[in-house]
N, C-alpha and C positions, 0 to 999 in steps of 0.2 A: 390565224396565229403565225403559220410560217411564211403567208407574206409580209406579215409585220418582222418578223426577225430578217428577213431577207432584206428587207429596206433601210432595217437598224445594220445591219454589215454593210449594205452598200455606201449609207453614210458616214459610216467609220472608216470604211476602206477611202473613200472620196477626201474625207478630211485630213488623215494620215498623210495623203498623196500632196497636198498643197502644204501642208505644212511643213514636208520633208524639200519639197522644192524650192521653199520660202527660203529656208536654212542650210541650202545644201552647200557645199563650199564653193562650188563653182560659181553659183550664183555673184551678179551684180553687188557690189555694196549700195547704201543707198546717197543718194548725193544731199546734202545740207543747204550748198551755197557757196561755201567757204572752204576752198580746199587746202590753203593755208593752216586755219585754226584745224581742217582735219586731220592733215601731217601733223600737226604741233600735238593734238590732243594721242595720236598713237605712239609718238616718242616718247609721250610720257605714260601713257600703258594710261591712259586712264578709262574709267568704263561707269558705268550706271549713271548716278546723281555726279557724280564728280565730275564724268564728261559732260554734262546734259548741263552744268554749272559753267563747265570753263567754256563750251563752245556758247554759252547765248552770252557772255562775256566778251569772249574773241570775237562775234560777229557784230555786236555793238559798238566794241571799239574802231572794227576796219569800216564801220558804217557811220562813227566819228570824222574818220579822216585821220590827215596832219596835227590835230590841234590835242590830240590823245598824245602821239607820238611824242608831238612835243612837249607835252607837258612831264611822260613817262621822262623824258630823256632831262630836264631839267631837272626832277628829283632823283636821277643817277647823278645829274653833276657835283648835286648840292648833300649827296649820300646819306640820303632821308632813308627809313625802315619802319616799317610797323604802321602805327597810326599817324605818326607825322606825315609820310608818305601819300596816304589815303590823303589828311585833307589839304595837303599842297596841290598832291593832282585834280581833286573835286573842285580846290579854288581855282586853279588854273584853267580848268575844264568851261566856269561857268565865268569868269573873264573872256578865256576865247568866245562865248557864245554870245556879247553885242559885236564884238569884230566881226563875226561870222555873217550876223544878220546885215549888217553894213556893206560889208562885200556883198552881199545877195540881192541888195535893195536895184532898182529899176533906176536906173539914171535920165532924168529927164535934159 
């Protein structure tokens, strides 16, 4: 019995220890990929589902390319909002993607 208690403390005391280390402040952050969207996402204080949302968003689009950018920037010129916004850039998104595959094609 009290090597079982003694083994139950040593594993608690062992788990407390990595867990405090895990979390400690000095500690590393951890890297995503995307240290752009990760700036973007701390300026906006964002944290849980909201971040875990905006950054597979943010790294989608820089894994888009140009053809995001510009489509974003066409419905700023054209001062689209709300759902008009969503399907000008969705159309524009899936427009750039035969240009896309055309530029990619192997030129014989």
């Amino acid at each position: 019995m009290k090597k079982l208690l003694s083994l139950m403390a040593l594993g608690l005391a062992l788990s407390a220890g990595s867990a405090y280390s895990a979390s400690h402040a000095g500690a590393a952050p951890m890297k995503s990929g995307n240290s752009a969207c990760e700036a973007t996402a701390a300026e906006k204080k964002l944290a849980g589902a909201a971040k875990t949302s905006f950054m597979k968003k943010c790294e989608a689009d820089a894994a888009g390319g140009g053809a995001s950018a510009a489509c974003e920037k066409s419905a700023a010129d054209k001062k689209l909002a709300g759902a008009a916004k969503t399907s000008h850039i969705k159309k524009c998104m899936e427009d750039a993607k035969p240009a896309a595959k055309a530029a990619e094609a192997p030129k014989k």
